[in-house]
C-alpha angles and dihedrals in degrees: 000000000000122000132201127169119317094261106110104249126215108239132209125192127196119194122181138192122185107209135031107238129145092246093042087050085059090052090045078060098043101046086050080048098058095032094060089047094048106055092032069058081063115072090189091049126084125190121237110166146334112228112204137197120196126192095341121129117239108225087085139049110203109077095051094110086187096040100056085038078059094057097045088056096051089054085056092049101249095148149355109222128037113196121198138168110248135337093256084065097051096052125323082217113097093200082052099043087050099039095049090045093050086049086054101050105048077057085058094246119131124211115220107201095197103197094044102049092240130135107170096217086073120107103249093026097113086052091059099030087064091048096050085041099062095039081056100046082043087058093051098045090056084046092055088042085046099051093037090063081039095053087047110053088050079061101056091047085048119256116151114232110202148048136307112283134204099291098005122082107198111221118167101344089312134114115223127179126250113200092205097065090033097063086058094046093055083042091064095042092054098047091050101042103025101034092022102230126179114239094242091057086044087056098044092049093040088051088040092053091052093237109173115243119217114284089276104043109102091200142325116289135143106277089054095065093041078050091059095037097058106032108118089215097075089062094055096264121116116205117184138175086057078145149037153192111233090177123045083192100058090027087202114151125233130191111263098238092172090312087113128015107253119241107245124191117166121198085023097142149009093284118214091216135055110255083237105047090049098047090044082051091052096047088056088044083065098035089053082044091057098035091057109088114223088261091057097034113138086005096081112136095345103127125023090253084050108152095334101106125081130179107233089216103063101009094235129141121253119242128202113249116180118206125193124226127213095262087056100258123126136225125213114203122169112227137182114270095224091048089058096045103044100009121218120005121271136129115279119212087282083059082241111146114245141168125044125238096203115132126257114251120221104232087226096059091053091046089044083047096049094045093059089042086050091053096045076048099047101045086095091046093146095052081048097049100048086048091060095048095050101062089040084063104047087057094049091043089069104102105245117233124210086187085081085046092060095042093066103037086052087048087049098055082051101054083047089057092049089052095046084045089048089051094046081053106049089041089054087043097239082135130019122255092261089063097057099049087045078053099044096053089050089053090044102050087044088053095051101050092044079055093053083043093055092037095062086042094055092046098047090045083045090045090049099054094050094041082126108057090032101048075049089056108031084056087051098048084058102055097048086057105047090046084051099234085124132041105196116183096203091061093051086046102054078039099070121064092180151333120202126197130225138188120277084031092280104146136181116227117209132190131200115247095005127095106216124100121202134210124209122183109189104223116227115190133356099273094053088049089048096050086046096052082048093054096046098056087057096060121073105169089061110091106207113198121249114248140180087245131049119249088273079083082098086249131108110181130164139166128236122186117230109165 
């Protein structure tokens, strides 16, 4: 028993566990238990408070939620003494075990450790409690070290270490597949690689159709679905080891970029999509990567102007830009990238030209202005359709041949046979170690086109076999739009070629294979919209579209015919 003077002291007691176990949960009682007897034992001693720590590991302080509330209290002078049961439960880091007891003590608290021997208002405390800390900081490091092999060599036979994903339930180390979550899986790979969706759009649809995410997905974005689409595990592989934990004392996790060799199994597991299907999606995640210029980067296919509008100043893609208005709605307006990043032109201190003074664009008024081009467009829908259906038969029509099918799988087991003979090369030194990787990126880039090259042959073979059922609901698809009873984004968008943008909102409007151009002028004020209805009945040889509202719809639009 420990004694002070004979003034009664205030006690505080902090008790940790560091897991939350079944068995760990009875010691946390015990230890309250024995805590609460012990200092009612002392009658100069008066309980305050009992600070505990459940499941948190010791070799950090800042997530003990009750420890640092502990603190805290001392600096407000709740009590005078803590007690504790050994230094390994006050903190395993030495730095932290020295720093919080000399705070404690220039507040006047001592701290007991039970189990050590130690009060820190003795004389040579500081002296041992620096020797048991780092005996106990030394522990825990070997344990880290201990369960880190441990951890690893459950990798390499296999175990998965982690939590349930978006089609996989983890159940004893195992991934199983749960069909829910599949179907939706398979739904986001089809969408990107067989309607070629952006991931944006993907996300958007995914959210407005009210399909649930996995248990830890907040809500549908982008990152989400270029999560899916390039996670290994849907194609069957498991890689772990994708981070670490350079500190045992932090324990704060870092991407392994080459710090650790990543644990690799292929085939680990039932894969949700095909091996073919995964590695061609991940061939156009990289195309769409390329083709997007750095303007456009990460904005590829996200909205259905994406990339399709270009100022005819400056010659720089528009980008979307959303602004909110006091009542809490929003406006979209499409504006020149170069505007944006350097506002209007003028000369900068190289005397190089930069800036734009081309006007923004409200998304509404392009999409207004679309929708009466669509219809202009639309009023010989059956010429159109037949068109369509046309040329989507011509290209069914052609015989599929699984010959080709079998010539580039058989390419491709080859190439797999080069790459593993390269390897047993470079291991048994016949070439150095530069060769091989100039060998392997030859043999990469081969295998991957002989896998585009297989990919397109599997669909159109796919495609031919079903002509029937496809030519029946693509003509279907057609005629909803073009009655209106859809509005389907992916069909503008295939629709527009381009739209570029000139001063005074004045925009061509072109089509793809069709050879029409439209201009629009968007009308601003009573007296513009005047001068342009004036022009306009001079000029005979212009054709203006007929639309539902007269041209004090704010719109001027007219086709020319250029090819």
């Amino acid at each position: 028993m420990y004694k002070f003077d004979s003034e009664i002291k205030r006690v505080a007691a902090y008790c940790r566990v560091s897991t939350d176990s079944l068995d760990q949960a009875n010691s946390l009682e015990s230890q309250q238990r024995y805590f609460n007897d012990y200092i009612k034992r002392n009658p100069l001693w008066e309980l305050s408070k009992i600070y505990v720590d459940e499941g948190i590991s010791g070799t950090s302080t800042k997530k003990r939620n009750a420890f640092n509330q502990m603190i805290e209290d001392a600096k407000r002078g709740n009590f005078d003494i803590i007690i504790t049961k050994e230094i390994s439960r006050f903190a395993r880091n030495t730095l932290d075990s020295i720093g919080y007891t000399r705070e404690l003590k220039r507040l006047g608290i001592g701290v007991i450790f039970m189990n050590d021997n130690i009060n820190t208002l003795d004389p040579d405390a500081e002296l041992r409690l620096t020797i048991m800390s780092s005996i106990a900081q030394e522990e825990s490091r070997k344990t880290s070290e201990r369960v880190k092999w441990g951890q690893r060599r459950m990798m390499e036979q296999g175990k998965v270490f982690g939590r349930d994903m978006l089609g996989y339930d983890v159940r004893d180390g195992k991934l199983i597949i749960n069909e829910e979550g599949a179907k939706t899986v398979r739904l986001i790979f089809h969408k990107f690689f067989v309607e070629g969706k952006g991931t944006h759009l993907i996300a958007k649809e995914l959210q407005e159709e009210g399909i649930r995410t996995s248990t830890y997905m907040k809500k549908w974005s982008y990152t989400v679905i270029l999560r899916v689409l390039k996670n290994e595990k849907y194609c069957g592989d498991l890689i772990q080891q994708k981070t670490y934990t350079p500190d045992y004392l932090s324990h704060s996790k870092k991407k392994n970029e080459g710090q650790l060799e990543f644990v690799v199994i292929r085939d680990h597991h039932e894969p949700i999509i095909s091996r073919e299907m995964f590695e061609a999606t991940q061939l156009e995640i990289e195309r769409r990567r390329k083709k997007s210029t750095p303007n456009q980067a990460g904005f590829a296919n996200r909205y259905m102007l994406s990339g399709k509008i270009k100022c005819a100043e400056c010659g720089s893609t528009f980008t979307r830009t959303t602004k909110y208005i006091k009542n809490g709605k929003k406006t979209n307006k499409w504006v020149c990238i170069e505007s944006q990043k350097n506002g209007s032109k003028r000369k900068d201190k190289n005397g190089e030209t930069i800036g734009c003074t081309t006007n923004s664009i409200s998304e509404k008024d392009i999409t207004d202005i679309l929708n009466r081009i669509m219809t202009d467009v639309l009023k010989s829908r059956e010429k159109v359709i037949k068109k369509v259906l046309k040329t989507v038969k011509a290209v069914l029509d052609s015989e599929p041949s699984n010959d080709n099918i079998a010539y580039y799988e058989k390419e491709l087991t080859k190439t797999e046979k080069k790459k593993q003979k390269l390897l047993d090369m470079c291991l048994s030194g016949d070439i150095e170690t530069e060769e091989y990787k100039k060998g392997c990126e030859r043999l990469n880039a081969e295998y991957e086109a002989l896998t585009e090259r297989l990919k397109k042959e599997k669909i159109h073979n796919q495609n031919v076999a079903d002509k029937g059922r496809i030519l029946k609901d693509i003509e279907k698809h057609l005629r909803q739009i073009m009655d209106g009873s859809v509005s389907d984004e992916a069909f503008m968008r295939e629709m527009i070629d381009k739209i570029v943008v000139y001063k005074g909102r004045k925009m061509d409007i072109h089509l793809k294979s069709i050879p029409s151009v439209w201009t629009a002028r968007i009308l601003a004020g009573s007296s513009e919209i005047e001068a342009y209805n004036q022009k306009k009945s001079n000029e005979s040889s212009s054709v203006p579209i007929s639309v539902s509202k007269p041209l004090s719809s704010l719109y001027g639009i007219e086709k020319r015919c250029e090819r």
